[in-house]
C-alpha positions in Angstrom: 6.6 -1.0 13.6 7.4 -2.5 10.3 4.9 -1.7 7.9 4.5 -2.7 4.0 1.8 -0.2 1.9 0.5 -2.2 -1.2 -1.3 -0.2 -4.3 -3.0 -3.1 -5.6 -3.4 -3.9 -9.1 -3.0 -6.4 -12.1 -0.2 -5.4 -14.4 1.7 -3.1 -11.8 1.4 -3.6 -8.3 3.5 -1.0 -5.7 5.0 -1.7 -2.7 7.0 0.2 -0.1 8.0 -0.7 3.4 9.2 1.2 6.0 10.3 1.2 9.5 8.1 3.7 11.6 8.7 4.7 15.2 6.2 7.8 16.3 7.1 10.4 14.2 10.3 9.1 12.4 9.9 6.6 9.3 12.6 5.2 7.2 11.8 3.8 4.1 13.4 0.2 3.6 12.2 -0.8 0.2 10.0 0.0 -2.7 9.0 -0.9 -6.0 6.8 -2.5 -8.3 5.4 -6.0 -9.0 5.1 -6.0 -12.5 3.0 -9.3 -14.5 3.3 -9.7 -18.4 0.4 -8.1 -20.7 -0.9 -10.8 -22.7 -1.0 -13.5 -20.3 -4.1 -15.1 -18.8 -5.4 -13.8 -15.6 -4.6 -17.2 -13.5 -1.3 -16.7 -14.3 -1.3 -13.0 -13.5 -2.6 -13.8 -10.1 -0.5 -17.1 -9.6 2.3 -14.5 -9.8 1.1 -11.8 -8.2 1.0 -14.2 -4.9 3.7 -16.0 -5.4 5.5 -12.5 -5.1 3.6 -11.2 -2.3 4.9 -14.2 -0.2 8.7 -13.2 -1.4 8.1 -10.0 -0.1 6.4 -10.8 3.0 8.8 -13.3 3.9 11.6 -10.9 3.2 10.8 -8.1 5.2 8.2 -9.5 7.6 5.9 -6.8 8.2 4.0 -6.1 11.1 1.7 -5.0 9.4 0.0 -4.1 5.7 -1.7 -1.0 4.6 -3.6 -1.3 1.3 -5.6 1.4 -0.8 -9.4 0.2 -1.1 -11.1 0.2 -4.5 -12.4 2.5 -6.2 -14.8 2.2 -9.4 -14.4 5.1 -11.7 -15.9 4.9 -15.2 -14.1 1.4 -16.4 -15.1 -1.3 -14.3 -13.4 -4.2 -15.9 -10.5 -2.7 -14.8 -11.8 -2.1 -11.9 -13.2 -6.1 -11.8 -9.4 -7.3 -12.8 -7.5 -5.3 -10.1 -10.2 -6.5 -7.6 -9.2 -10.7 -8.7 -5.3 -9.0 -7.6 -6.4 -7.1 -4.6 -7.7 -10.4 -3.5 -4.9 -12.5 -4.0 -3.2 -9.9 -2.1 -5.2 -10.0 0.6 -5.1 -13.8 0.8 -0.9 -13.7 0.7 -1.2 -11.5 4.1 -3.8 -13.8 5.3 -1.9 -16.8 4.6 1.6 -15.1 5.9 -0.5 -13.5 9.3 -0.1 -10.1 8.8 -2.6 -8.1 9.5 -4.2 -5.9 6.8 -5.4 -2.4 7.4 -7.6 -0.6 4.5 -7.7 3.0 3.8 -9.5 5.3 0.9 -7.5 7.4 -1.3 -9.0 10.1 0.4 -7.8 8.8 4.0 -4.1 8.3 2.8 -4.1 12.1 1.0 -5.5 13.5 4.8 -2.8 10.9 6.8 0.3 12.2 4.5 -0.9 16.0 3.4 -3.4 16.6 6.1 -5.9 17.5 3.0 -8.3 14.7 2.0 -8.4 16.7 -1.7 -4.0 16.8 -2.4 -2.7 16.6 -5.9 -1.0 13.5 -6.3 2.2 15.8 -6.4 1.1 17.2 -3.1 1.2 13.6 -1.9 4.5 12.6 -3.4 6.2 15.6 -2.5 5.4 14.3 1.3 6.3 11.4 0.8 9.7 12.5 0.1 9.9 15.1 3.3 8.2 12.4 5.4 10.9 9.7 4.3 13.6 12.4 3.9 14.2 11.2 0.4 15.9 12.9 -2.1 13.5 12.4 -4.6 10.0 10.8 -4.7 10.5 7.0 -5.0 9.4 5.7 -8.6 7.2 5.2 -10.4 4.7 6.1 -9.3 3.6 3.0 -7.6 5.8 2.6 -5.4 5.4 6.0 -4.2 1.4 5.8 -3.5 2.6 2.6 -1.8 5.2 3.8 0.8 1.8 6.9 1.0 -0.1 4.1 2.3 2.6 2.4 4.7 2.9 6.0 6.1 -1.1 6.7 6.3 -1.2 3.7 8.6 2.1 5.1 10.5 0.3 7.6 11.1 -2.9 6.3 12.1 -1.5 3.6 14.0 -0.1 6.9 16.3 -2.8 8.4 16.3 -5.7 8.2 19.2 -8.6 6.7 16.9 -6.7 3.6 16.0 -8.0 0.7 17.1 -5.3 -1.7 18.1 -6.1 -5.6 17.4 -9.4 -4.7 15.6 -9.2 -6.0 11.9 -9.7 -2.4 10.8 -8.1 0.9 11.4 -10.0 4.7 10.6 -8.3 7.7 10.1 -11.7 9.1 10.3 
């Protein structure tokens, strides 16, 4: 199974793919989808799609895993990475790939097996998972190929849900 993990945002948006078979993943590809500070929103998001169909088309994905969103304390941050995680949404939609959404807290218990791991806890998985040499950067791009490898895993595992529009780690 081909999957593509997305950390959604506005300015930097990560992606990793990776080639998963039971227990064995390779990563393919990651990086970042970066947009320009200082330019208006529509073209922000004009870009972000326009580069989420390059990518999809690329590496055809069976399928995408993407982080959920989650309101801290600044929500028009939180609003302007919602407008991207849409467009990204609507990129897979348009392209038919199915999308599968997880919490932060679901892709930490996938990868670590602890909903509560440090973020260096989760890279340094990421790396033994992929058997990388390194973490990928920046950072990104690693909590992307986390989420390719959350649904990995919960794709294996025996609460996934096959052709349902949603899959659980919990």
């Amino acid at each position: 199974m081909r999957i593509m993990g997305i950390d959604p945002g506005i300015a930097t948006i990560g992606f990793g793919v990776l080639d998963s078979e039971k227990t064995k993943h390779r990563l393919l590809n990651c990086g970042v989808i970066t947009t320009p500070a200082h330019t208006s929103l529509s073209d922000r998001l004009e870009q972000i799609y326009d580069d989420m169909i390059s990518l999809l088309d690329l590496f055809k994905p069976d399928a995408v895993s993407i982080e959920e969103l989650f309101f801290n304390t600044n929500i028009t941050t939180g609003i302007a990475v919602a407008h991207g995680r849409g467009v990204i949404l609507l990129s897979c939609r348009k392209q038919g790939v199915k999308v599968y959404e997880y919490t932060p807290l679901q892709v930490k218990q996938a990868v670590c097996g602890y909903g509560r791991a440090e973020k260096r806890q989760v890279m340094d998985m990421v790396k033994r998972l992929c058997q990388l040499p390194a973490p990928p950067k920046p950072d990104d791009a690693a909590d992307a190929v986390a989420l390719a490898l959350c649904h990995a895993r919960s794709a294996t595992s025996l609460l996934y849900k096959g052709d349902q529009e949603t899959c659980s780690t919990i």
